[in-house]
N, CA, C and O atoms as CSV, one atom per row, in Angstrom:
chain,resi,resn,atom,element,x,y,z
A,1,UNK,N,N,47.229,128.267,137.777
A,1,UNK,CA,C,46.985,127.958,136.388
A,1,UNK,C,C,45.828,128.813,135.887
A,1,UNK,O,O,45.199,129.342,136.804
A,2,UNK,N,N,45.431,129.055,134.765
A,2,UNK,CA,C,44.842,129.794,133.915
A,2,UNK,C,C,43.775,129.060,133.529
A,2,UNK,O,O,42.631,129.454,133.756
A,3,UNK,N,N,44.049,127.839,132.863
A,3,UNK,CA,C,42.850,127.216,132.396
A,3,UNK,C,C,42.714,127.408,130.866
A,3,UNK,O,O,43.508,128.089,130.217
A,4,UNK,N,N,41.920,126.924,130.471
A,4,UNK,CA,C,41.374,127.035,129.359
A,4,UNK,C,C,40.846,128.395,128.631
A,4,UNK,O,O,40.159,129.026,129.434
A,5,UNK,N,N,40.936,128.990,127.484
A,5,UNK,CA,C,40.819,129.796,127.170
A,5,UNK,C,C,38.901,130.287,126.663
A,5,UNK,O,O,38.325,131.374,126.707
A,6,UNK,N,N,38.370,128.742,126.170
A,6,UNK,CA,C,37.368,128.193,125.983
A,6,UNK,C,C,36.901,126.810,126.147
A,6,UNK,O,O,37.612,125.805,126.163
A,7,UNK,N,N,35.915,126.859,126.240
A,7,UNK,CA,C,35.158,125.246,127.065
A,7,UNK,C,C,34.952,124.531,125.901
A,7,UNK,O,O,34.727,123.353,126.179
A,8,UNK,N,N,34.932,124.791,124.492
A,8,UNK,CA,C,34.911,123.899,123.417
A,8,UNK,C,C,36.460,123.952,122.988
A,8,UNK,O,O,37.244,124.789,123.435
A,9,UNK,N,N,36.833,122.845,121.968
A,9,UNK,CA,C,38.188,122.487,121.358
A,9,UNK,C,C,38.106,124.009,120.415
A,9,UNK,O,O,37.173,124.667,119.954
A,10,UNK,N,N,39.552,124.147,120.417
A,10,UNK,CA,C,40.312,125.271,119.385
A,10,UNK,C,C,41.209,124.929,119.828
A,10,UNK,O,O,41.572,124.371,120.863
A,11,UNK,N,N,42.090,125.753,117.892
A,11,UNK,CA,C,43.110,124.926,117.743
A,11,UNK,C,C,44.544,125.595,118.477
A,11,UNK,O,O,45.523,125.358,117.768
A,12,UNK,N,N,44.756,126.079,119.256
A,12,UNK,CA,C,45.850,125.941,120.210
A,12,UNK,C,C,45.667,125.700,121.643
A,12,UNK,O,O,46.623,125.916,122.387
A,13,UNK,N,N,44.240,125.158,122.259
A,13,UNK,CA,C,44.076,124.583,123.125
A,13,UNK,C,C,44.815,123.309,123.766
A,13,UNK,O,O,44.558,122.960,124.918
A,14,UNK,N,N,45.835,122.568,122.886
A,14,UNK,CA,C,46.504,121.864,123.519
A,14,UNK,C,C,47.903,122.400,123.934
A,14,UNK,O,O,48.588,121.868,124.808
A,15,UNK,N,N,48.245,123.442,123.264
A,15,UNK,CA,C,49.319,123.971,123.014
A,15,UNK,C,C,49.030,124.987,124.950
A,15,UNK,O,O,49.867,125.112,125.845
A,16,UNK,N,N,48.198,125.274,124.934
A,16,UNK,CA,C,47.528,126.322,126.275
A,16,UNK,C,C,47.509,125.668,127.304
A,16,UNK,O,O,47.459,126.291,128.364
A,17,UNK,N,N,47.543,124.205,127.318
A,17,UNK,CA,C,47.472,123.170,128.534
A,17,UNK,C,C,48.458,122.629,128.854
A,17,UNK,O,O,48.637,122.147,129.973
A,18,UNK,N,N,49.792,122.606,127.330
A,18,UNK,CA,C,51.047,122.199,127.960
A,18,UNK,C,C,51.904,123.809,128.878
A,18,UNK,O,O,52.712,123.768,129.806
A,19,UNK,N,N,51.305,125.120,128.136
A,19,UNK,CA,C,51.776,125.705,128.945
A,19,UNK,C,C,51.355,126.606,130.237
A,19,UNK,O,O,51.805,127.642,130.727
A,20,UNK,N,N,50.176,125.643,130.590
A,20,UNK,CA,C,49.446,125.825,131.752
A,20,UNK,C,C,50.278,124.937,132.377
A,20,UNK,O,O,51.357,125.388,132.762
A,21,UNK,N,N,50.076,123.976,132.537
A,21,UNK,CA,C,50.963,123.030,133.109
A,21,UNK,C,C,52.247,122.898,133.600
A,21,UNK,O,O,52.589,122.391,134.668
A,22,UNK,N,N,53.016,123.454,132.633
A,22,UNK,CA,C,54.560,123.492,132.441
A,22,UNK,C,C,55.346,124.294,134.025
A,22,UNK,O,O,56.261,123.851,134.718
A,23,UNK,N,N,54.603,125.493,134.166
A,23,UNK,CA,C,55.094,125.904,135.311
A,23,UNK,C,C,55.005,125.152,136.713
A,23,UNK,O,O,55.768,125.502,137.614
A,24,UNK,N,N,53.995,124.020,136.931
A,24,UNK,CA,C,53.430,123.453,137.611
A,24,UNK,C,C,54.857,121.643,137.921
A,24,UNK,O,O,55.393,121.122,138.899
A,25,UNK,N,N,54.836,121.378,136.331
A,25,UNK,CA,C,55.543,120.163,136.465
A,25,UNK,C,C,57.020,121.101,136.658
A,25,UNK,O,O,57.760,120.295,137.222
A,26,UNK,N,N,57.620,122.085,136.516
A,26,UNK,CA,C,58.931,122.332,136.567
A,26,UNK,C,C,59.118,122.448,138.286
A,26,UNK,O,O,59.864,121.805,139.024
A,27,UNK,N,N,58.179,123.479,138.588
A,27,UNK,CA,C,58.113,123.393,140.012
A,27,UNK,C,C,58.420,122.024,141.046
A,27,UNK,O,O,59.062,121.947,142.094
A,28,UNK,N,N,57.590,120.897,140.181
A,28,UNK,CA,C,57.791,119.743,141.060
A,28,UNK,C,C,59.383,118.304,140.686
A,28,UNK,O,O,59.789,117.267,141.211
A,29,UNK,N,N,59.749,119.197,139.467
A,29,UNK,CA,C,61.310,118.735,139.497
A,29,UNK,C,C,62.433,119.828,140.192
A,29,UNK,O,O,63.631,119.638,140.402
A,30,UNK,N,N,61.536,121.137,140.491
A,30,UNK,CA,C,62.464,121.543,141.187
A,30,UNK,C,C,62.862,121.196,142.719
A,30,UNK,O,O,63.847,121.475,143.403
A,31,UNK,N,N,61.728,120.502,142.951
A,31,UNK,CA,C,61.016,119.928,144.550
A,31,UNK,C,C,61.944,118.602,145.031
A,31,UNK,O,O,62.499,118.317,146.092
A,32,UNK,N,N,61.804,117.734,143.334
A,32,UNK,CA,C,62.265,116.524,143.558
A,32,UNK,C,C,63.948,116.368,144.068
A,32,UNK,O,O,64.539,115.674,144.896
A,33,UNK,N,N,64.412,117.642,142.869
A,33,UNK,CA,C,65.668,118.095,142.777
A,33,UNK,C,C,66.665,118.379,144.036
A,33,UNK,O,O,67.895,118.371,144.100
A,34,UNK,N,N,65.634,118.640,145.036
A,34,UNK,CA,C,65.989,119.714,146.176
A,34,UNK,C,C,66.127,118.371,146.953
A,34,UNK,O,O,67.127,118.148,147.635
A,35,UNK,N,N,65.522,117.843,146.884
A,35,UNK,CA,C,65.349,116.467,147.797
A,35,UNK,C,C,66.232,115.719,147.474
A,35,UNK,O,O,66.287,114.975,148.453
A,36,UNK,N,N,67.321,115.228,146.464
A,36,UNK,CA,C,67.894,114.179,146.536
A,36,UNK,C,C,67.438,113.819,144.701
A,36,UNK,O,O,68.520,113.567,144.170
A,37,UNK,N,N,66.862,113.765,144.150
A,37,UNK,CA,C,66.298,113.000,143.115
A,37,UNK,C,C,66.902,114.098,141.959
A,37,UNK,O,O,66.603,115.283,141.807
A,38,UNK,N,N,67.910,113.210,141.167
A,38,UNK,CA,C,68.456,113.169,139.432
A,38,UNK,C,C,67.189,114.078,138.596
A,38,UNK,O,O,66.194,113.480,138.186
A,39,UNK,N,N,67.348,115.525,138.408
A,39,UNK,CA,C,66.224,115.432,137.284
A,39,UNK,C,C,66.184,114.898,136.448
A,39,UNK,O,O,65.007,114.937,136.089
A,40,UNK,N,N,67.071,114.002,135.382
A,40,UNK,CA,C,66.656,112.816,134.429
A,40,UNK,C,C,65.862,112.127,134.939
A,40,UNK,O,O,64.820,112.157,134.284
A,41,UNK,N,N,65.754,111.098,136.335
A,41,UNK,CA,C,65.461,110.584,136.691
A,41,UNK,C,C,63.763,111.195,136.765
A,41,UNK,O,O,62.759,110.818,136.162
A,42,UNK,N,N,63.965,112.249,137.742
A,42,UNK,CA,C,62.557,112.433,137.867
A,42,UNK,C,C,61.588,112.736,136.624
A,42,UNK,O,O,60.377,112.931,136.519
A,43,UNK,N,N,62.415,112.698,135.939
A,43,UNK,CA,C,61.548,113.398,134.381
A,43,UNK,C,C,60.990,112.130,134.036
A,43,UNK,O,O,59.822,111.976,133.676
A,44,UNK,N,N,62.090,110.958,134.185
A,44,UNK,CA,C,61.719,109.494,133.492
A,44,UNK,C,C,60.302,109.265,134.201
A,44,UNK,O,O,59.193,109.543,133.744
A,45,UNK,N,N,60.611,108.704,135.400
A,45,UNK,CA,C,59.498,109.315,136.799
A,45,UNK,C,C,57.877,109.463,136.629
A,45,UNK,O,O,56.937,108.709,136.879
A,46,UNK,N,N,58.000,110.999,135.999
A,46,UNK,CA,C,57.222,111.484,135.750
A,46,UNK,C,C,56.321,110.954,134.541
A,46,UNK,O,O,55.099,110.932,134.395
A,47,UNK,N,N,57.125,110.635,133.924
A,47,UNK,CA,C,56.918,110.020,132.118
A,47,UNK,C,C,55.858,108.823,132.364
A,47,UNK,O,O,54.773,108.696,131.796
A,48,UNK,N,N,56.487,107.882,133.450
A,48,UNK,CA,C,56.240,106.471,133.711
A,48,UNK,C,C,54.990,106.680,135.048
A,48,UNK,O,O,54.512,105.781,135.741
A,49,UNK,N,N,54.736,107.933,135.096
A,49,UNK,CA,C,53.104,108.013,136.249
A,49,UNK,C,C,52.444,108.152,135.122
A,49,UNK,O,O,51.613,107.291,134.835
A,50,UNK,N,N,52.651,109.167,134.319
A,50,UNK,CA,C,51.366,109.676,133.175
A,50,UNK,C,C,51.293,108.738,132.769
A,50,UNK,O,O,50.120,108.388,132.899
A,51,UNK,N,N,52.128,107.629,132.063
A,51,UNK,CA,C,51.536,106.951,131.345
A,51,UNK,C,C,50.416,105.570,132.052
A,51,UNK,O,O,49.426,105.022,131.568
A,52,UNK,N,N,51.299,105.336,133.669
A,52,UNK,CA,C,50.195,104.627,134.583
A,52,UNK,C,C,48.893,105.580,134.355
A,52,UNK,O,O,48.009,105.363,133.526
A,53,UNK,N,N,48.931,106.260,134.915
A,53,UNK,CA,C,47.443,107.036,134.809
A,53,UNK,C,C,46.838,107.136,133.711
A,53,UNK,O,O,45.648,106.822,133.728
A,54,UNK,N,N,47.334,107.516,132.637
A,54,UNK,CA,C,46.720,106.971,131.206
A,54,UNK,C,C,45.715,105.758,130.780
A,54,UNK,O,O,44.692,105.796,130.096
A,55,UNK,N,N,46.514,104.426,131.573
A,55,UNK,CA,C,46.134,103.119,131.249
A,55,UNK,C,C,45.071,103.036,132.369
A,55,UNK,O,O,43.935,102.635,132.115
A,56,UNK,N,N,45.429,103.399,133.551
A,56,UNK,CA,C,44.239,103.147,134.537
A,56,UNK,C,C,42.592,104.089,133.831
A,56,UNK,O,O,41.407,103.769,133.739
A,57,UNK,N,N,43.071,104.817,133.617
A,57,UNK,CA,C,41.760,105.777,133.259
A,57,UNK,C,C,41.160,104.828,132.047
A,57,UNK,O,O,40.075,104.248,132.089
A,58,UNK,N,N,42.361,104.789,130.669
A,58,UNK,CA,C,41.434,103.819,130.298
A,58,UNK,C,C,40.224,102.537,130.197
A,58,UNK,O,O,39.222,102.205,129.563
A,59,UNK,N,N,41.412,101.966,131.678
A,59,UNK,CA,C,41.065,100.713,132.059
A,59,UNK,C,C,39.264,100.816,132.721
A,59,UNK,O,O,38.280,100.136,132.430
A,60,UNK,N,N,39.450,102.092,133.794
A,60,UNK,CA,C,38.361,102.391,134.335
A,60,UNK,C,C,37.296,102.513,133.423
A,60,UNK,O,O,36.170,102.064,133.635
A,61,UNK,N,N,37.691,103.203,132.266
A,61,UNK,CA,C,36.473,103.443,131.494
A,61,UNK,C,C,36.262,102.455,130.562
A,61,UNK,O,O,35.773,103.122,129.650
A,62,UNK,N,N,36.288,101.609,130.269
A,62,UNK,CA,C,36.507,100.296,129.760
A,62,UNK,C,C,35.501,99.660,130.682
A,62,UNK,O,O,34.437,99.208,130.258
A,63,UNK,N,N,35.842,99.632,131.915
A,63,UNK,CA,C,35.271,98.937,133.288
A,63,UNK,C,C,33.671,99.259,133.116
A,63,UNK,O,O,32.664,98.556,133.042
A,64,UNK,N,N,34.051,101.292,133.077
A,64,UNK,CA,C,32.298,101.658,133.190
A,64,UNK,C,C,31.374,101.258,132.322
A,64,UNK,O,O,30.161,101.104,132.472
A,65,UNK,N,N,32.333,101.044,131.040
A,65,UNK,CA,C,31.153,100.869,129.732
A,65,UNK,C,C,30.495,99.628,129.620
A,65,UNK,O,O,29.370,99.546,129.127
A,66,UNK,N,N,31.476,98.110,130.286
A,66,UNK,CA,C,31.144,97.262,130.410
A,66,UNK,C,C,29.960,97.119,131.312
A,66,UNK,O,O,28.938,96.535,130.953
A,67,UNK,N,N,30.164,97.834,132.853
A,67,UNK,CA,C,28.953,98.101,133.214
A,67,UNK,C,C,27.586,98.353,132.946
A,67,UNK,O,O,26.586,97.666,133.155
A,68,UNK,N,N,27.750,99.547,132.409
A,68,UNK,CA,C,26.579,99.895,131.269
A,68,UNK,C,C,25.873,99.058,130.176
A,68,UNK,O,O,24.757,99.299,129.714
A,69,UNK,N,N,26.877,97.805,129.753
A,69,UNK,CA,C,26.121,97.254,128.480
A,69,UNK,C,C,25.576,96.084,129.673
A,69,UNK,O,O,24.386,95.769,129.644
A,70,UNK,N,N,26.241,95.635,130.425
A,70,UNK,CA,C,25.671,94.503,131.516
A,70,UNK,C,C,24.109,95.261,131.503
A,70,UNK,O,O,23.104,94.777,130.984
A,71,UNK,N,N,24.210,96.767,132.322
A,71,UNK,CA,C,22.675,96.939,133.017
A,71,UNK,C,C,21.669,96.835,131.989
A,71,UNK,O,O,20.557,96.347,132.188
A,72,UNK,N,N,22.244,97.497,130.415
A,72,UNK,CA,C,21.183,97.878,129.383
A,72,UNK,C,C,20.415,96.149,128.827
A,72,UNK,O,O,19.375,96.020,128.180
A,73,UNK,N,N,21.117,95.280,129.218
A,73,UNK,CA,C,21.031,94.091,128.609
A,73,UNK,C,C,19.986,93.709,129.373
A,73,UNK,O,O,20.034,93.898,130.588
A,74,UNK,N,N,18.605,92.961,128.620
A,74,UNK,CA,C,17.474,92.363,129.599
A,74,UNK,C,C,18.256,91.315,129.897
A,74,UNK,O,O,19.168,90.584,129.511
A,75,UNK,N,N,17.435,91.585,130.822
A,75,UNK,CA,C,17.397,89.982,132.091
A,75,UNK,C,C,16.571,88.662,131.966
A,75,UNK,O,O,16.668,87.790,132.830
């Protein structure tokens, strides 16, 4: 992968990460493919991790902030 073009937001930086990426996720339906696994399937699959990982990350950071207002709070 390539990466980022710059370390601050511009505006086709998201557009640069789906096609950073893209070669990466095709590769691993080609993997799944080889093995036995429907690429519909694995696409669905795939759909239904990101969005786990989505919610966990949220969740985590949700977790940390709560942390944070616990410590900032006197005792």
């Amino acid at each position: 992968m390539k990466g980022s073009r710059h370390p601050e937001e511009y505006d086709e930086r998201f557009i640069d990460c789906e096609a950073d990426l893209e070669a990466e996720i095709l590769a691993v339906l080609d993997r799944a493919e080889a093995v036995g696994w429907g690429r519909a399937e694995a696409i669905a699959a795939i759909k239904s991790l990101c969005e786990n990982i989505q919610l966990g990350d949220e969740a985590n950071g949700e977790m940390w902030e709560g942390i944070v207002r616990d410590l900032a709070r006197p005792h």
